[in-house]
N, C-alpha and C positions, 0 to 999 in steps of 0.2 A: 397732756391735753386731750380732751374727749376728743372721739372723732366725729366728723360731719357726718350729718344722719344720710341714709342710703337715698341714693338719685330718685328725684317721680317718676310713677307711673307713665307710660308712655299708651299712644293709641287714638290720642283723641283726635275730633277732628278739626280741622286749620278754622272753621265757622260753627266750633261749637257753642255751646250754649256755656254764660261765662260761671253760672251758676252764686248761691249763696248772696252775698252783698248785692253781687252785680248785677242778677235779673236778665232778661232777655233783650237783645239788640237789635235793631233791625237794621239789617245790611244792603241798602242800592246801591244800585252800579255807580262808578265814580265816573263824572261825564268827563272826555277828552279835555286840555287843555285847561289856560284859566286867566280868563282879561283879570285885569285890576281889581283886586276886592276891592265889595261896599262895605267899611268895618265902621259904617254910623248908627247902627243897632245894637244899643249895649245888650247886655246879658242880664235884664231885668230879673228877679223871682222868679218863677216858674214858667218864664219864656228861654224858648232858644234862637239865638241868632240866626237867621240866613244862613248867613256864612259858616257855619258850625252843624248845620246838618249834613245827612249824606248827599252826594251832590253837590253842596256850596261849593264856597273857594277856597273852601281850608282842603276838604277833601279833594277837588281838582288839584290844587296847587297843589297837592305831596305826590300825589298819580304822575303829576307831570316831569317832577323830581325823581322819581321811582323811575319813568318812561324813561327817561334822559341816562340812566344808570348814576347820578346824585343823590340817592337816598336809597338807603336798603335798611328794613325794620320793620317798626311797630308802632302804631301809635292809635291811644287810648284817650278820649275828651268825656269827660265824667261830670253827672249835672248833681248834687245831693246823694253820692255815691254809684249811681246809676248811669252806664253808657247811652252819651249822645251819638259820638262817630267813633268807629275801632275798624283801623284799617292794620293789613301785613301784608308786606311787600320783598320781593328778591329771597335771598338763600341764607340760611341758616350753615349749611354744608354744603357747598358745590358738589364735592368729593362725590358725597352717596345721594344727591340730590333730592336734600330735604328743604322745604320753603320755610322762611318764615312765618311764622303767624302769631293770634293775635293773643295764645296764652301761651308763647315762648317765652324761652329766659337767657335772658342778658345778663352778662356783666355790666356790673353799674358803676367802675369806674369812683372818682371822687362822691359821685352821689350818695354811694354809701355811708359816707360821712356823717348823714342825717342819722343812721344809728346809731355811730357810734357818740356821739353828740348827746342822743335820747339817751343811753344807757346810761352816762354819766350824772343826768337830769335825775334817771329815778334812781340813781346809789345816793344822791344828795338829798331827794327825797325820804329814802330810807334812815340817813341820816348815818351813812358810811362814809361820807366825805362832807368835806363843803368846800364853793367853788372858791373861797380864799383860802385853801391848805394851800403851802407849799405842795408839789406834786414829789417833791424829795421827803414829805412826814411816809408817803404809802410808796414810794417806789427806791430800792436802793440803786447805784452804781449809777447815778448821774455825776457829771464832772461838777468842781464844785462851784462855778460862776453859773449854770445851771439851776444845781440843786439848793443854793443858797434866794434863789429869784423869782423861779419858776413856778407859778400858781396855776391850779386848774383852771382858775378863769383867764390867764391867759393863751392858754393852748385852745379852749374852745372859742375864743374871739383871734384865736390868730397872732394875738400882740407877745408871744412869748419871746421874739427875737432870736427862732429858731431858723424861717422861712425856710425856703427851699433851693434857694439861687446859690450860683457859683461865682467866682472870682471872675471879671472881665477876662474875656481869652481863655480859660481854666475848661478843660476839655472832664463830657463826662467822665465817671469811673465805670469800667467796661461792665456790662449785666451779664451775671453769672445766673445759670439756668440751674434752679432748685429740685431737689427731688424729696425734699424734707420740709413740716414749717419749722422745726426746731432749730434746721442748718440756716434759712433763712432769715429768723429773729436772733441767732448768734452774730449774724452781718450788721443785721439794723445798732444791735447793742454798739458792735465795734464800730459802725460808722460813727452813731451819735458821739462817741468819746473823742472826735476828730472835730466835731463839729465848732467853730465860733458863734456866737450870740454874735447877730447883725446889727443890733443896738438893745438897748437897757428894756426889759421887761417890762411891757405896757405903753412905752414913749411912741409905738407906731405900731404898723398894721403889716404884714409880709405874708401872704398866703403861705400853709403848711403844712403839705401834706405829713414829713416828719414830725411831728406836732401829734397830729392825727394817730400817728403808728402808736407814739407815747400815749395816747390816751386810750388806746387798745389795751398796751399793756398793763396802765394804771386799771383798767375795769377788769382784769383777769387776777391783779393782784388783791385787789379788793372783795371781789365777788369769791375769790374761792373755786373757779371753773376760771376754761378759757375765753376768752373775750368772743369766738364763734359761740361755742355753747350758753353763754349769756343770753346774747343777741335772738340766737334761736328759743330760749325760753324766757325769755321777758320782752321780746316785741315782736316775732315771727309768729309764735303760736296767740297768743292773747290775741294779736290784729286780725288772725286767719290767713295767714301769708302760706299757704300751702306750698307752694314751689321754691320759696326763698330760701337760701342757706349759702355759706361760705365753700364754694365747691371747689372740690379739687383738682386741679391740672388734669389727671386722671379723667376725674367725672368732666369735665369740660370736652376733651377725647369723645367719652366714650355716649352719654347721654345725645340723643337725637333732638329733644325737647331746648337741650344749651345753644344758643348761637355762636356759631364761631366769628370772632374778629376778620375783616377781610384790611389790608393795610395797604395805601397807595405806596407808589415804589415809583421813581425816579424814573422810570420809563413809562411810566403809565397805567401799568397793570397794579394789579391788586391783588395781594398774596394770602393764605388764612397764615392766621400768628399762632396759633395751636399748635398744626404740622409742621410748621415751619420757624421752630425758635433759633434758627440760626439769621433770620430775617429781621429787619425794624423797620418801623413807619417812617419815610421823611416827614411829616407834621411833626408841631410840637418843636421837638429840639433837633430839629429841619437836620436832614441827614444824618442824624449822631444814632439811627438804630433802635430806639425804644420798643420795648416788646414786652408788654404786661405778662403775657403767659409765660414767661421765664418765673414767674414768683410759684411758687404750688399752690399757695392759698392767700385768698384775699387776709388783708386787717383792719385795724383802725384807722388806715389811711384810704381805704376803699376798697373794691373788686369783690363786696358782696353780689351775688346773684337775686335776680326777682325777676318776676311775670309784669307787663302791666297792670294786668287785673290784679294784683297783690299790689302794687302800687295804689292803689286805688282803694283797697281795703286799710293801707297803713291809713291815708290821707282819713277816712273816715274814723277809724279805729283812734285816731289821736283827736279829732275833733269831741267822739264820743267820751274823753276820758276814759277809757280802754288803755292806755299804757302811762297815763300819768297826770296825778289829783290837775285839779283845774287851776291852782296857783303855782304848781310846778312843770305844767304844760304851756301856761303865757309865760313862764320865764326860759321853757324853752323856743318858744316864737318870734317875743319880743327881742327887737334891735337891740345891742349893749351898745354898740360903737359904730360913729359913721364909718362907713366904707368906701372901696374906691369907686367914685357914681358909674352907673352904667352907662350905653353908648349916649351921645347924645344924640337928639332927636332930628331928623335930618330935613323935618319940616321945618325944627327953628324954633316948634312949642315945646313945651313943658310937659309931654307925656310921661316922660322917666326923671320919676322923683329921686328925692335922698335915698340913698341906698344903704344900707346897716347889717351888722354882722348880727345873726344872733348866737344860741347854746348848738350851733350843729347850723342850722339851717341861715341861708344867706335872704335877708327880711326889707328888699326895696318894695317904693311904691310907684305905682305904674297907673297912670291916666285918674289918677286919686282915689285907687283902690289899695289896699292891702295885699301884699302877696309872700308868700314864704316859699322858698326854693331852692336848689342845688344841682348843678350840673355835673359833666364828669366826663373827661376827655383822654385817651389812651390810643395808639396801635390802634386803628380800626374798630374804638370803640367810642359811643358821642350819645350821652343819656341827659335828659333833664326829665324832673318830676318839679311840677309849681301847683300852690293849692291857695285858692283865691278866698281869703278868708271869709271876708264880708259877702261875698255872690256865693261862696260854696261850688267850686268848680276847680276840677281839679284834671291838670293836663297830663300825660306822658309821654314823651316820645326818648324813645328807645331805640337805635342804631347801633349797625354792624357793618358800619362803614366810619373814616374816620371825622373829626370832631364838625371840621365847615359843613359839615352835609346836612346839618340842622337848625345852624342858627338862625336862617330865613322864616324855617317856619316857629319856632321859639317866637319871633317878633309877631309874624301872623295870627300864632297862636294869643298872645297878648293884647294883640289890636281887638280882635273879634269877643273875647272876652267879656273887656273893660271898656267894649265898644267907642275904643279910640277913633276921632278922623284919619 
């Protein structure tokens, strides 16, 4: 396997200029506090909502969450590639007391997903796969109710009847702390051969991030490189993702620019999961320990790294045809299959539409716009990237705190947008 290209440059400053795509931002103070947003101003063409300047109530409302010690991050609100609000808030390192800011890099968790998603799209573009192969024609040593079933298209829509659940009662298998990725994808291999199909390929929908891993490796097998080095030379550089890369355990340590995970703990406090892999988050699989940073290197199941502003360059860069023709970029957008609908809406309207899987990106509609999106929840780690097709707006918010700490303003973020009631 290549290795991941050597950590960024470090130096810059927490309000510097974002540069390239992104242009210059202007940063006012965020006022204290924040009544009831007014989210009855859609996000017309070349207007910006109230609520979505600096100042509004998007910016209040995360200050307030930040005050409260509820939100520690980054977040990025992008109008036609170009920042409206970019705020950074709390610590990246307690340790050597480095702050967040607003072109750090996070772990992204599931959200990573969307590349590995996109890689797939431009090898089938290439016309190195197609998404009805068996995924057992390009990968051997799948068990054989697997490798006899299993199609790309169903690992990218999720219906492979891989999912990721356990037996009622059935207690994780304890997380072993990697110091290799090769010892670490020898585990993946041997778990999957344990694994049951939850039901018949295609018959339903089960989230998967094991899935995901498989399709890491189906794009390393194919491509001839590894599924990192891929990733890095067909969507990281082409987009201008400067900061982005699959970083190591290590560079996670050692880079000042990475943010460290911080993990609520049963008492209340909140631990980093870097220094601390003998530690796990209660969220999630509530007590059972989970701790991302045991892996060395992210996969195709997620824990790529990126900057906001690199988020924001993807979002542009895919829109532009930059990583993939414009018939194989709507079939990585477009819905293939309904999905399980989002929250419902607690006025009683119909803001949150049908919800749909698509090639990577998870493709609901919201107050009757268009959105394409992926979240990504871990250990002290809680990312969403959504890019609002039809408005061209495109959100980030990035956390280093665990997953609840975001999903308030997610909604926020949506209402002001799509200029919901």
């Amino acid at each position: 396997m290549a290795p991941p290209r050597s950590s960024p440059r470090h130096g810059l400053s927490r309000r510097s200029t974002l540069g390239g795509l992104l242009g210059a931002l202007p940063l006012a103070a965020a006022a204290p506090g924040v009544a009831a947003a007014n989210t009855s101003v859609p996000a017309r063409p070349g207007q910006v909502p109230p609520g979505l300047r600096p100042g509004g109530a998007f910016d209040r409302y995360v200050k307030e969450l930040a005050d409260k010690e509820e939100f520690s991050g980054t977040v990025l609100i992008a109008h036609r590639g170009r920042p409206v609000l970019a705020r950074a808030y709390g610590w990246a390192d307690r340790e050597n007391q480095v702050r967040n800011r607003i072109d750090g890099i996070y772990a992204l968790a599931s959200t990573a997903k969307l590349f590995t998603g996109l890689a797939v799209v431009q090898l089938a573009q290439r016309g190195k796969l197609a998404f009805h192969d068996l995924v057992s024609k390009h990968l051997d040593g799948l068990p054989a109710p697997m490798a006899e079933r299993i199609t790309v298209h169903h690992l990218l829509t999720h219906t492979s009847g891989l999912g990721d659940a356990r037996r009622p009662g059935e207690k994780p298998p304890p997380e072993k702390i990697y110091d290799g990725y090769e010892a670490q994808m020898a585990d993946f291999w041997a778990n999957l051969r344990t694994f049951e199909l939850e039901f018949a390929p295609g018959t339903k929908k089960a989230y998967s991030s094991m899935g995901y891993i498989l399709l890491g490796e189906l794009v390393a097998r194919v491509s001839g490189m590894s599924f990192q080095e891929y990733v890095r030379r067909h969507i990281f550089l082409p987009a201008g993702m400067k900061d982005s890369a699959y970083y190591t355990r290590r560079q996670w340590l050692s880079d000042r620019r990475i943010a460290h995970p911080y993990m609520y703990q049963a008492d209340g406090t909140r631990v980093d999961a870097v220094r601390n892999l003998d530690k796990g988050s209660v969220y999630g699989d509530a007590g059972q320990g989970s701790n991302s940073a045991r892996g060395w290197m992210g996969t195709g199941g997620g824990n790529g790294f990126a900057s906001a502003p690199d988020l924001v360059r993807f979002a542009t860069a895919l829109q532009a045809g930059k990583l993939a023709s414009r018939p194989y970029t709507e079939l990585y957008v477009n819905g293939k299959i309904s999905a399980k609908p989002m929250k419902e809406d607690p006025s009683g309207g119909s803001l949150r539409g049908e919800t749909f899987q698509a090639y990577g990106p998870i493709a609901p509609t919201f107050n009757g716009q268009r959105v394409i999106t992926h979240g990504g929840g871990a250990g002290g780690i809680s990312t969403s990237w959504s890019l609002y097709l039809d408005l061209d707006w495109t959100a980030v918010i990035l956390s280093n705190y665990d997953l609840r700490s975001i999903e308030p303003v997610i909604d926020l973020e949506r209402r002001l947008i799509t200029g919901a009631q």
